[in-house]
N, C-alpha and C positions, 0 to 999 in steps of 0.2 A: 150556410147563409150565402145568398149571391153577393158576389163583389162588387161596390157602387159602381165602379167603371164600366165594368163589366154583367149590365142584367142579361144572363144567361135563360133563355126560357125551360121549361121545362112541360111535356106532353104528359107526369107522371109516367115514364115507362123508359125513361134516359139513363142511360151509362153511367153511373155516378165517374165524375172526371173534377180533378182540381176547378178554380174559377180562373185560372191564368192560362186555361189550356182551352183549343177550339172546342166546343162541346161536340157532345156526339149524342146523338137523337137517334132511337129507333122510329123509324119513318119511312116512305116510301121515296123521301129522298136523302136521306143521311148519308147516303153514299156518294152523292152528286159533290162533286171534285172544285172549291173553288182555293182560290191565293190564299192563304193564312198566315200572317207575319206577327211572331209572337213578341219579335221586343218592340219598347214603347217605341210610340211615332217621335219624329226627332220637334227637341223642341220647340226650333224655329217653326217647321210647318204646323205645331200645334199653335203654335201663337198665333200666327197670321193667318192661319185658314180655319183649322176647327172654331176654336175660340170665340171668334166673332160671328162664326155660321152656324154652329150646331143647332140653333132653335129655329132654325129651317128660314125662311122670307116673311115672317108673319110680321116684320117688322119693317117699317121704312130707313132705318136704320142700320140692320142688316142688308136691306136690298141694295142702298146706295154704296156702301162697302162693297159688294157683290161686284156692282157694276162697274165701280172703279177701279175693281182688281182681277177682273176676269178674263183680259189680258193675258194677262202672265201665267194662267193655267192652263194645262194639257191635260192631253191624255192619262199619259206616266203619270202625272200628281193624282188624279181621278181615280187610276186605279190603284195605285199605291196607300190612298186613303182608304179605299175599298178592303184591300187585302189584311188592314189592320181589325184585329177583334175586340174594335169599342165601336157604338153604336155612334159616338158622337162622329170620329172619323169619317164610318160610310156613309152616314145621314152624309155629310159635305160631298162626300163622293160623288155619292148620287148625286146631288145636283150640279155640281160640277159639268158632272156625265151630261146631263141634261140639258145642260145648258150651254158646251162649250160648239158642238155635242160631237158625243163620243158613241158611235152606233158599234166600235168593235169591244166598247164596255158590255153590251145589251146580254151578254148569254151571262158574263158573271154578275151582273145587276141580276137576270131572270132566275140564276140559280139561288143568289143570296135569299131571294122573296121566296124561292121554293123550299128551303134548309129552315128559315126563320128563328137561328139560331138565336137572337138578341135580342132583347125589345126594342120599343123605338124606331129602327129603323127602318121599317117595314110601309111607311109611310112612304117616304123620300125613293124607294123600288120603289113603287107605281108610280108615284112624280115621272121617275127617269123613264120608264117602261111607256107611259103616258106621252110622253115629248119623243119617242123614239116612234112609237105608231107604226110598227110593222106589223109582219105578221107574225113572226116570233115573238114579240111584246105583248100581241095576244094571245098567243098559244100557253106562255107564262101566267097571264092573269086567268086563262081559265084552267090550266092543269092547279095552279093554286086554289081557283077556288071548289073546284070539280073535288078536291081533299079536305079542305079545312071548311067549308062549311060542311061537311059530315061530322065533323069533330066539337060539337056542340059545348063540349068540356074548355073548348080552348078561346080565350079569349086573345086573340091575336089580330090582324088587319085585313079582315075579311070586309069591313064595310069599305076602307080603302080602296084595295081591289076591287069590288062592286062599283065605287065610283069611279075609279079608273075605267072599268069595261065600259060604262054606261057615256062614260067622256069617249074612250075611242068608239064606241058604236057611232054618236053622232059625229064625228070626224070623220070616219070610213061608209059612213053610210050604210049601217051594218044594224043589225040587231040581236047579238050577241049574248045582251042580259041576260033576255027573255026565257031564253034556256036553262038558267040560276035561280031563277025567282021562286021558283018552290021549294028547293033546299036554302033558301035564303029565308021565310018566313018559316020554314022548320027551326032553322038553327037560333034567330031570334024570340023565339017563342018564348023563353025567359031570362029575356033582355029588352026591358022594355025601353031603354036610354037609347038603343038600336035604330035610329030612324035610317032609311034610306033615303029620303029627297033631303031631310040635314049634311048628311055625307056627301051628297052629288054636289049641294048646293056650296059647297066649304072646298071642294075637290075642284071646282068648276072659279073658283075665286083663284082660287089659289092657282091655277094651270094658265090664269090670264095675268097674275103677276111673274109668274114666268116665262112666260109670252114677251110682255113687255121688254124684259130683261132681255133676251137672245134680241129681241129686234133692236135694241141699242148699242149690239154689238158688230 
């Protein structure tokens, strides 16, 4: 049974491993090397930073929290959230990352979205990956999705991704999807909840409330 704290995904074809332990995924990227810090996060920064962040900015009340304490965060806090194996943690991480911003976070942000060890978080990786707008940001979103839309079995954050590319193509001036979009109406073929202009649309709200937020800082 997965541990609440801990939703460990599984591709059916995973190492059976404790749920206190980093998983380990047979994949093309299980082997990709990121921080793993097995004891719990210390309380104080669970209190003040997960706590009040983990359900990501969908809230006015998280945002203004956000904004009046983002401040006081770095780097080190960013990836030191990151490096912990709860979803809730690196979800804050990432935006942290994102927003403080942390561009020397961008490879273990792009590795964590390539491993997709935990549910959840996988959202907040293209957030960060999103606000970072490199070319390594993009090379992440489509080596992810160049995989997991082949994996029609997996229901993990490939519309994300897709609205992340589709947000950096009109940033960059790029046209990047375009080259997904037939592995992408294969892999939703029986998923009809699957919209992609929902996701762009939800993807695209949400990158202008974090918008917002870096410019008031």
């Amino acid at each position: 049974m997965r541990n609440a704290t801990l939703p460990v995904r599984s591709s059916g074809t995973s190492v059976p491993s404790p749920s206190w332990t980093c998983p380990v995924t047979i994949s093309p990227f299980a082997e990709l090397d990121v921080p793993c810090h097995q004891a719990p996060l210390e309380i104080s920064l669970r209190e003040r930073w997960v706590v009040p962040l983990y359900f990501g900015l969908h809230s006015e009340t998280a945002r203004e929290y956000l904004a009046a304490n983002l401040s006081d965060a770095d780097g080190h806090l960013a990836s030191h959230l990151l490096a912990h194996v709860d979803w809730r943690s690196r979800t804050v991480g990432a935006h942290l990352a994102a927003l403080i911003p942390c561009p020397q976070l961008e490879s273990q942000i792009g590795r964590l979205l390539l491993r997709s060890d935990l549910c959840y978080a996988g959202f907040a990786y293209c957030v960060a990956l999103a606000r970072f707008a490199s070319d390594e940001a993009v090379d992440y979103l489509e080596r992810y999705l160049h995989y997991y839309l082949g994996q029609p079995q997996l229901y993990f954050d490939q519309q994300h991704a897709m609205a992340a590319l589709a947000y950096l193509d009109r940033q960059r001036q790029e046209q990047r999807l375009t080259s997904h979009l037939p592995a992408w109406h294969a892999f939703i073929a029986d998923k009809q909840s699957w919209q992609l202009d929902t996701a762009c649309e939800h993807f695209d709200n949400y990158m202008a409330h974090l918008t917002r937020l870096g410019d008031r800082q």
